[in-house]
Backbone as numpy.savetxt, mean C-alpha at the origin, in Angstrom:
# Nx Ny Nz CAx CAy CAz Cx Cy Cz
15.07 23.53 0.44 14.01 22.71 -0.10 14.43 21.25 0.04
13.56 20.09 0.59 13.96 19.51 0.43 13.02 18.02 -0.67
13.60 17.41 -0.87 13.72 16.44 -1.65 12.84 15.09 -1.40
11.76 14.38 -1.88 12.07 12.78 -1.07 12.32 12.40 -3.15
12.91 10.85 -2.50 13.25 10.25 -3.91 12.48 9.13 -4.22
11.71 8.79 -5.34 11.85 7.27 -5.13 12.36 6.84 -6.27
13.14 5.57 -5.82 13.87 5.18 -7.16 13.86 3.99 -8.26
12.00 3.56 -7.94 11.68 2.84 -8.89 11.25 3.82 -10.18
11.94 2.78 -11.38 11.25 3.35 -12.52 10.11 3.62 -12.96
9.62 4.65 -13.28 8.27 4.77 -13.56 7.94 3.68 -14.66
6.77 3.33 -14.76 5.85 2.40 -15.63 6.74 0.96 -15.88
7.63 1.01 -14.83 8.17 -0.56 -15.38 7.48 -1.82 -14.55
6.98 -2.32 -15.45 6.50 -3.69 -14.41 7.66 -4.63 -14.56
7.38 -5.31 -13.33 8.37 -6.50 -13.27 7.71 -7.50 -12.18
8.59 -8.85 -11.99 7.75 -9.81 -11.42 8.71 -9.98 -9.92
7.98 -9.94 -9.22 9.19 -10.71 -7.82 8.39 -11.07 -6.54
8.73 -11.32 -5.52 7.99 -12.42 -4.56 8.55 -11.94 -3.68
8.00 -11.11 -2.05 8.29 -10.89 -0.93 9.13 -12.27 -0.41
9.87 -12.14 0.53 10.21 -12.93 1.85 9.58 -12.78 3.15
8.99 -11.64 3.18 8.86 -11.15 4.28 7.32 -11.91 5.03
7.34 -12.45 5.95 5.73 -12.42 6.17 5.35 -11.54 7.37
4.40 -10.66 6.86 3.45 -10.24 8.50 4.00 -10.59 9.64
4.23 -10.12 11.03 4.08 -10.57 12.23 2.79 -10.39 13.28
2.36 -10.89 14.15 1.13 -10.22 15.22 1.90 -10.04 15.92
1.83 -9.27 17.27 2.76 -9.57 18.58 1.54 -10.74 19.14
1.91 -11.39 20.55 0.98 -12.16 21.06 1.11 -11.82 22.23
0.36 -12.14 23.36 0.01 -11.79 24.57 1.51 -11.43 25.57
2.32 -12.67 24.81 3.82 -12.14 25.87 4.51 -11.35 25.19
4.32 -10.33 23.90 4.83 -10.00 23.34 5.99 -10.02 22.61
6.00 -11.43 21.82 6.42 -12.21 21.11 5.92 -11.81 19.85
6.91 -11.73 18.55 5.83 -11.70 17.06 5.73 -13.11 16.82
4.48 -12.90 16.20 4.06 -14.26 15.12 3.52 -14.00 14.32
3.29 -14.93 13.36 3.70 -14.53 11.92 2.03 -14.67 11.76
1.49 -13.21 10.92 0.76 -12.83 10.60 -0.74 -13.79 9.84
-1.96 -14.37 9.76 -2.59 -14.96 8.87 -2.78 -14.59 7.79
-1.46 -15.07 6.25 -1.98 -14.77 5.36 -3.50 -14.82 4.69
-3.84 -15.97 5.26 -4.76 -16.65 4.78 -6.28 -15.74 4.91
-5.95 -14.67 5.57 -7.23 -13.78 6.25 -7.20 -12.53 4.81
-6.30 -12.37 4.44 -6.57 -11.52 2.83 -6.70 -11.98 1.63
-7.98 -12.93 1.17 -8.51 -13.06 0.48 -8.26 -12.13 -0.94
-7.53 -13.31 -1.90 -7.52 -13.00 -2.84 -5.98 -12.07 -3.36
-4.68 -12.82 -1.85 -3.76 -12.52 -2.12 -3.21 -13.03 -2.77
-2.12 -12.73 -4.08 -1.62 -13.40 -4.98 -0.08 -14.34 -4.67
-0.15 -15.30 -4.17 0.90 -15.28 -3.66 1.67 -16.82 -4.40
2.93 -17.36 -3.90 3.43 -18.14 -4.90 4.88 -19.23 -3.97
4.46 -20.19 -3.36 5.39 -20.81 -2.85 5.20 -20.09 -1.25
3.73 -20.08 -1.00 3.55 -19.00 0.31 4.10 -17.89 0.36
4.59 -17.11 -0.89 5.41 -15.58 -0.41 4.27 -14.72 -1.35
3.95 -13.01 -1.02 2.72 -12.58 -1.82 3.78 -12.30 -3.46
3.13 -12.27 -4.45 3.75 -12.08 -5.40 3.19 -10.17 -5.96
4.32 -9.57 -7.08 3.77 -8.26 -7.24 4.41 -8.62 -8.63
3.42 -7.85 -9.46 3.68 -7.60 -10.89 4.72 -6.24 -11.24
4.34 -5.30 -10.18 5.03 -4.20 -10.27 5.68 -3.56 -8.68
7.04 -2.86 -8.96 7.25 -2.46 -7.68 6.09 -1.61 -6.67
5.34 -1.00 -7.00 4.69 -0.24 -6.41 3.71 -1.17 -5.70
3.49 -2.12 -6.01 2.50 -2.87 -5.17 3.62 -3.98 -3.73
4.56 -4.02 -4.12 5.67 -4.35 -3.10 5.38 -3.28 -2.01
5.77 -1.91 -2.64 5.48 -1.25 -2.16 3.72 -0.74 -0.92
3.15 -1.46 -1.16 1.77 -0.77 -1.10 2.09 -1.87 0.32
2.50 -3.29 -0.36 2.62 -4.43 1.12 3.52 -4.19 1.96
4.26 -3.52 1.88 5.58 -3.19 2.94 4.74 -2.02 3.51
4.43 -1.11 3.39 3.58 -0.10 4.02 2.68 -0.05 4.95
1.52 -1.10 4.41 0.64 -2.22 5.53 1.52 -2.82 6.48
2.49 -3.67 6.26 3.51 -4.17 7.35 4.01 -3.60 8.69
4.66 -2.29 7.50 5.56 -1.57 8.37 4.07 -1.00 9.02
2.90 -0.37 8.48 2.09 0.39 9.80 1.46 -0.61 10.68
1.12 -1.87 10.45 0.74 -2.73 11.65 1.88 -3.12 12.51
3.61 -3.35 12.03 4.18 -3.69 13.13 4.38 -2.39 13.91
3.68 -1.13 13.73 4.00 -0.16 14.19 3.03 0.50 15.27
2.17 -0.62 15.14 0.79 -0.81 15.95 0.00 -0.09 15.61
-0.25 0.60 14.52 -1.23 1.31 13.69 -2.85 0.83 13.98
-2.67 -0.63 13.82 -3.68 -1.66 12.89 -3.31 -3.30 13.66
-4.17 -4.06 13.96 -4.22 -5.48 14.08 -4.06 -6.09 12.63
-4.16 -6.84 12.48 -4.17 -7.65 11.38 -5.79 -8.09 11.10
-6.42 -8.31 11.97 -7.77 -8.78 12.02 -8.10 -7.11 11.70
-8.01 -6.36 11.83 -8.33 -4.94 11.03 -8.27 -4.54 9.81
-6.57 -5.09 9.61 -6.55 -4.91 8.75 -6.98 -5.86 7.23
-7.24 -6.87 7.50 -8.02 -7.85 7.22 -9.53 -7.33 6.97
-10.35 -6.91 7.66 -11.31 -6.30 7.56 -11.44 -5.09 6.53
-10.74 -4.36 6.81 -10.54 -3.08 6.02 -10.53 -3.22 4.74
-9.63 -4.04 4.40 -8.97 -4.61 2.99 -10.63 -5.19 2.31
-10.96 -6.32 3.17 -12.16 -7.34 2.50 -13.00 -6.02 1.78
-13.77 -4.89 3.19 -14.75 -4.21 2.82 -14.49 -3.13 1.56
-12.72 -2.94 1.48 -12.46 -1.85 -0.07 -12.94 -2.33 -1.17
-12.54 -4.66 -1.00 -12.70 -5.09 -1.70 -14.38 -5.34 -2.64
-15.09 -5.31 -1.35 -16.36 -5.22 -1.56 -16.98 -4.07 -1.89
-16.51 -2.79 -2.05 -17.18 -1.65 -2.32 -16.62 -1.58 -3.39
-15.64 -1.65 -3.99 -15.20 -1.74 -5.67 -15.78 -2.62 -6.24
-15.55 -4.07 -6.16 -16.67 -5.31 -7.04 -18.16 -4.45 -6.40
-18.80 -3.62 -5.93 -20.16 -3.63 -6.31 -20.26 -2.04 -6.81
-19.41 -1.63 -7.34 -19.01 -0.26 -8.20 -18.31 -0.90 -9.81
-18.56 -1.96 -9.43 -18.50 -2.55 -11.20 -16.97 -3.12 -11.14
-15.85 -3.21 -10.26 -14.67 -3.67 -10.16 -15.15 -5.42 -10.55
-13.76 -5.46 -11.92 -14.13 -6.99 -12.12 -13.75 -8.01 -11.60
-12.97 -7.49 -10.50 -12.01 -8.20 -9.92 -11.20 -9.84 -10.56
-10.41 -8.98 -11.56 -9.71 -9.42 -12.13 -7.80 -9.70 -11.62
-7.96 -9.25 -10.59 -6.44 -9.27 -10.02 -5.28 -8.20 -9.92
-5.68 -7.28 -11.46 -4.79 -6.29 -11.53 -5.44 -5.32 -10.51
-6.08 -5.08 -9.92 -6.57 -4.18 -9.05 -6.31 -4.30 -7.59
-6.14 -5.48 -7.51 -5.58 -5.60 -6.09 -5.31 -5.15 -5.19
-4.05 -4.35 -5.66 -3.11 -4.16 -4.55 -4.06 -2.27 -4.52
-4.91 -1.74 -5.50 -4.86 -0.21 -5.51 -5.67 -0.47 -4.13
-6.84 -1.55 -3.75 -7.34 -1.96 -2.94 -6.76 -2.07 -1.68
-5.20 -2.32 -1.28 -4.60 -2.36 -0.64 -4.55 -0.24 0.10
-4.50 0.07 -0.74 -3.77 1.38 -0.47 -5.05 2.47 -0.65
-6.19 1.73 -0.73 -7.18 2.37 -0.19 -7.45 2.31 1.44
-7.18 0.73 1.70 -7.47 0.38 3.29 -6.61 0.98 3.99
-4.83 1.12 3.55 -4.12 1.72 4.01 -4.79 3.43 4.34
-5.21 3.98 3.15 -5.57 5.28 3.27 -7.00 5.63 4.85
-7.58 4.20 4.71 -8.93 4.53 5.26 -8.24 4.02 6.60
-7.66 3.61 6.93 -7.51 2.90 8.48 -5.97 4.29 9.04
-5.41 4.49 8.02 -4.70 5.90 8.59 -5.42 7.11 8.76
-6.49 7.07 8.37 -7.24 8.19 8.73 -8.20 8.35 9.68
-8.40 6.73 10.28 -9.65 6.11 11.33 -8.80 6.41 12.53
-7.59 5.89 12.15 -7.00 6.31 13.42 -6.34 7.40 13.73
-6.24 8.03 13.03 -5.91 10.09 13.45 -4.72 10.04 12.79
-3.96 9.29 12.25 -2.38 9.55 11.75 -2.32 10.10 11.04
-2.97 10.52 10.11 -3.00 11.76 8.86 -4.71 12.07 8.44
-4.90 12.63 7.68 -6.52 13.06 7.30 -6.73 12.62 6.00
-7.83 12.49 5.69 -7.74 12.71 4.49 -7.67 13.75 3.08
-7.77 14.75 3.90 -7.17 15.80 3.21 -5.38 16.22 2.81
-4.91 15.88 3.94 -3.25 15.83 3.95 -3.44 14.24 2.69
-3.87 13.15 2.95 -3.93 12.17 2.19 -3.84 12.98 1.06
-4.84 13.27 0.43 -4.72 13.89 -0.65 -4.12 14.84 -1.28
-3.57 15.98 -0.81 -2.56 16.87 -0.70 -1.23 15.99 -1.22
-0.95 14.70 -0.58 0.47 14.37 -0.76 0.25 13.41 -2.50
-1.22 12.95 -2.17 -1.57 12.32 -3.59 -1.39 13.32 -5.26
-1.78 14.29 -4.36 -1.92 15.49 -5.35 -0.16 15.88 -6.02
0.41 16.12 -5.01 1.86 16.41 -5.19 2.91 15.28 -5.85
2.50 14.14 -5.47 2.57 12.95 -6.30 2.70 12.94 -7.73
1.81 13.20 -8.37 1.36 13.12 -9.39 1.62 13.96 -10.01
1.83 15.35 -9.41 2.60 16.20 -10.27 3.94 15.96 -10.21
4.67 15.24 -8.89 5.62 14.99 -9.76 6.56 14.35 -10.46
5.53 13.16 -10.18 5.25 11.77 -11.55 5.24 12.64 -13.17
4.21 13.35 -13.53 3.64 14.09 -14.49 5.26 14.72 -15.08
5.58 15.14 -13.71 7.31 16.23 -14.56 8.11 15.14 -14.96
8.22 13.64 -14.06 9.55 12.79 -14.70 9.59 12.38 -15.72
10.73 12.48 -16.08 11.35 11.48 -17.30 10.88 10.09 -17.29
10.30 9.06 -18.28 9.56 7.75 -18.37 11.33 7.14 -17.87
11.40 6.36 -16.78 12.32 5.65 -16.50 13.45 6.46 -15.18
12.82 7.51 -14.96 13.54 8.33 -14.23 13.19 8.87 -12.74
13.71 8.51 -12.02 13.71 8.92 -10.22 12.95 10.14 -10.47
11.35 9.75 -9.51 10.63 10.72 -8.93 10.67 11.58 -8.35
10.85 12.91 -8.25 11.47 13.71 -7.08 10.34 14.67 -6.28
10.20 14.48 -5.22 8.85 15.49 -4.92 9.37 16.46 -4.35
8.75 17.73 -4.74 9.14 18.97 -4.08 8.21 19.97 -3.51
8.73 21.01 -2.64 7.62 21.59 -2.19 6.66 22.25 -3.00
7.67 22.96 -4.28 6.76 23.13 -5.14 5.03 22.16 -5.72
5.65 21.05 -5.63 4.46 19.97 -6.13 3.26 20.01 -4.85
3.63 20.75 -3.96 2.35 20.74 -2.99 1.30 22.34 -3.66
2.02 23.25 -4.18 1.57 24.18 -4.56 0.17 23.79 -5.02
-1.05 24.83 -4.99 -2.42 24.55 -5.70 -2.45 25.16 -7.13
């Protein structure tokens, strides 16, 4: 059986500020550094994005890592992001800020599934297993997912 870990604490918020910025490649295939300025309504602080909690670090390293992985353009993903943003504010989202990033990891969900890399059923399957086994940890204690947690 095996194991994945993660080893942020559950429910702890905390404050901290990427280094990292986006890259595009460009025509000679060179990176350059990504247009923050195209995700509207990023929280960011001395030009770096800021996160209240690890998991939203998380949610931006994910986007990263799947566009430098050629998943996604940036102008996609840019797009993607705006329209989550717009279908939640007109589903009553107050867009108040704390919501942000779940916005993030919807586009992530919808643009991995546009492009064939997983379904949304496996999406959900792993969401599902998640949570159960969030639900089993200890408040402060490494997540552990197991095959069991895929069980129905």
């Amino acid at each position: 059986m095996s194991t994945i870990t993660s080893t942020a604490p559950v429910s702890k918020a905390t404050t901290s500020t990427a280094s990292t910025t986006p890259t595009t490649p460009n025509p000679s295939g060179n990176a350059q550094p990504a247009d923050l300025s195209l995700l509207q309504g990023l929280p960011v602080e001395d030009d770096s994005p800021v996160f209240r909690e690890p998991w939203e670090a998380r949610a931006f390293g994910m986007a990263l890592a799947l566009h430098e992985r050629g998943l996604f353009t940036w102008d996609e993903w840019a797009q993607t992001l705006a329209a989550q943003i717009r279908a939640a504010q007109a589903l009553g989202d107050p867009d108040l800020g704390n919501t942000y990033y779940r916005h993030w990891l919807a586009a992530i969900e919808d643009l991995v599934s546009a492009k064939g890399a997983s379904s949304p059923e496996e999406l959900g399957r792993y969401q599902q297993a998640w949570g159960r086994a969030a639900d089993r940890a200890a408040h402060g204690q490494s997540i552990e997912l197991s095959e069991g947690d895929f069980a129905r």
